[in-house]
Residue, then its C-alpha position, 0 to 999 in steps of 0.5 A: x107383630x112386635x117380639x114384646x108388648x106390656x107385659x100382663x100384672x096378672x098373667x106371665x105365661x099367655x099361649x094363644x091358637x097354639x097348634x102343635x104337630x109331631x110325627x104327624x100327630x097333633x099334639x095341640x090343637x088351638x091350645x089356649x091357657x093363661x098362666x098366672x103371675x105368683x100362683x102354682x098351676x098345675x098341668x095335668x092329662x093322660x100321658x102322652x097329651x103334650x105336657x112337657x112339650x108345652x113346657x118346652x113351648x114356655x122355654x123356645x125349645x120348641x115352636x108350635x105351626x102355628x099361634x102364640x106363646x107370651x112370656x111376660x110380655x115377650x113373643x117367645x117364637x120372634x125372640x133372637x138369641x140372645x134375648x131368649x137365653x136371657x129370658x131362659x136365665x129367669x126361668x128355673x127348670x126341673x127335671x123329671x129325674x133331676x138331672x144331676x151332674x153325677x161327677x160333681x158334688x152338690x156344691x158343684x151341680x148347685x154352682x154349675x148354672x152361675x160358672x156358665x153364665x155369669x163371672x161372678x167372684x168365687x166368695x159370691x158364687x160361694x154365699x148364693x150356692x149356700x144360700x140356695x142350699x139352706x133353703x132347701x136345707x141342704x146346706x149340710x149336704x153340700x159336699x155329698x156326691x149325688x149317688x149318696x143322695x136320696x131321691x128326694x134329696x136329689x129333688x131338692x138339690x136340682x130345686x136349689x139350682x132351679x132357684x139360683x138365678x132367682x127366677x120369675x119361673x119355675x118349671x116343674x116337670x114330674x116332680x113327685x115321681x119315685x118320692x116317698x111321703x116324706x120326701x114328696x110332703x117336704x118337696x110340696x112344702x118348698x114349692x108352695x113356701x118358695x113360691x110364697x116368699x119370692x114372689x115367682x110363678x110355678x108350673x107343675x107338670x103331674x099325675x098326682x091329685x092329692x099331692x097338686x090339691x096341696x100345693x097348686x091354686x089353679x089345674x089345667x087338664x089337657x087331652x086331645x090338644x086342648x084344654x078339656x077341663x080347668x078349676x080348683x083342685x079341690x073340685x075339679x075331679x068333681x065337675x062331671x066332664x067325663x074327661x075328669x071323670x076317666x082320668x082322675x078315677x083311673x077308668x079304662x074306658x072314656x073319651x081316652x081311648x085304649x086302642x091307639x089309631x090304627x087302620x084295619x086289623x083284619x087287613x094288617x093280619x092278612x086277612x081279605x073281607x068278604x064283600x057281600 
């Protein structure tokens, strides 16, 4: 089969059949899911279910057993190299805890992807750092140490390097967790206009219904290596699976259980059953 075909004017990210397994658990289970172009999706589950590792998938970080990943029209798992690095620099990334470089000042961690991977003149590095930065509107902060930042500053600033290359893709792992309502309001406000004014594609990796049902046009839930439920976020939580109805009314009890799969617990105490 060929590593590229034409790529999909509606979908860029198309993952077909994909079974995942890890420590002898499967994580995917013939997972299918479409991701389309221009929108903000939203991938949601109970902890555990896989969904940063399908990020990882999306990246080549990580190769399923056994199905297909598409990103834009390109066989993620067949790719060499060095054309999946070149398709990972159309890719922005956000981390869970941003991942700031700690030695570096905003300028610098903001510059750092384009220093590494092109050899652009100074005066030019200079203009897409600050320009990144003014978008996030942070170009004030620019010489600011990352322990003299917020967290949702620090959100913002790893967002500004998420966009330096201009990506087709953005990532977004976690990306409400630790802000307060005004930092995750501005941190929503970027993802919906960002992706509004340069056309790309966002994926979000998180918990947070309220916050999704602002920004994302489109969620995905995910439980027990497949999709379980899909739909708009204003009336997915309302569709009476009892998968959306555990997760998103925070119920102890449903088709998640409490107990992770263990063998007999009288045995692993000590304990002989008696036969009858």
């Amino acid at each position: 089969m060929p590593n590229q075909a034409t790529p999909d004017d509606r979908v860029l990210v198309r993952i077909r059949g994909l079974t995942t397994v890890l420590n002898g658990k499967k994580v995917f289970d013939a997972l299918d899911l479409d991701i389309p172009r221009g929108k903000v999706t939203a991938i949601m589950g109970p902890s555990g279910t896989g969904k940063t590792t399908l990020l990882k998938h999306i990246t080549g970080q990580m190769y399923g057993d056994a199905g297909e990943v598409w990103v834009d029209g390109r066989d993620v798992p067949r790719l060499d190299r060095e054309a999946l690095y070149t398709l990972r620099e159309r890719i922005g990334y956000l981390f869970q805890n941003s991942a700031l470089l700690t030695d570096f000042d905003v300028f610098e961690n903001v510059a750092f992807p384009l220093r590494q991977h092109t050899k652009l003149p100074e005066v030019l590095i200079r203009n897409i750092v600050l320009t990144k930065l003014q978008a996030v509107g942070l170009r004030g902060a620019a010489a600011l140490m990352p322990s003299e930042l917020s967290g949702g500053m620090a959100r913002r600033v790893a967002l500004a390097r998420a966009i330096v290359f201009d990506p087709m893709l953005i990532l977004y792992d976690e990306p409400f967790v630790g802000l307060d309502p005004i930092a995750l309001n501005q941190v929503l406000k970027l993802i919906r206009t960002l992706n509004e004014t340069l056309g790309i594609t966002s994926v979000l990796v998180a918990h947070e219904l309220e916050a999704i049902k602002q920004v994302a046009d489109h969620i995905y839930l995910i439980a027990n290596g497949k999709v379980v439920a899909q739909g708009d976020p204003k009336t997915i939580a309302d569709d009476g699976s009892p998968w959306t109805r555990q997760f998103f009314g925070g119920e102890a009890d449903g088709p998640v259980p409490f107990q992770y799969p263990a063998g007999d617990y009288a045995e692993a105490l000590g304990f002989k059953r008696s036969r009858g």
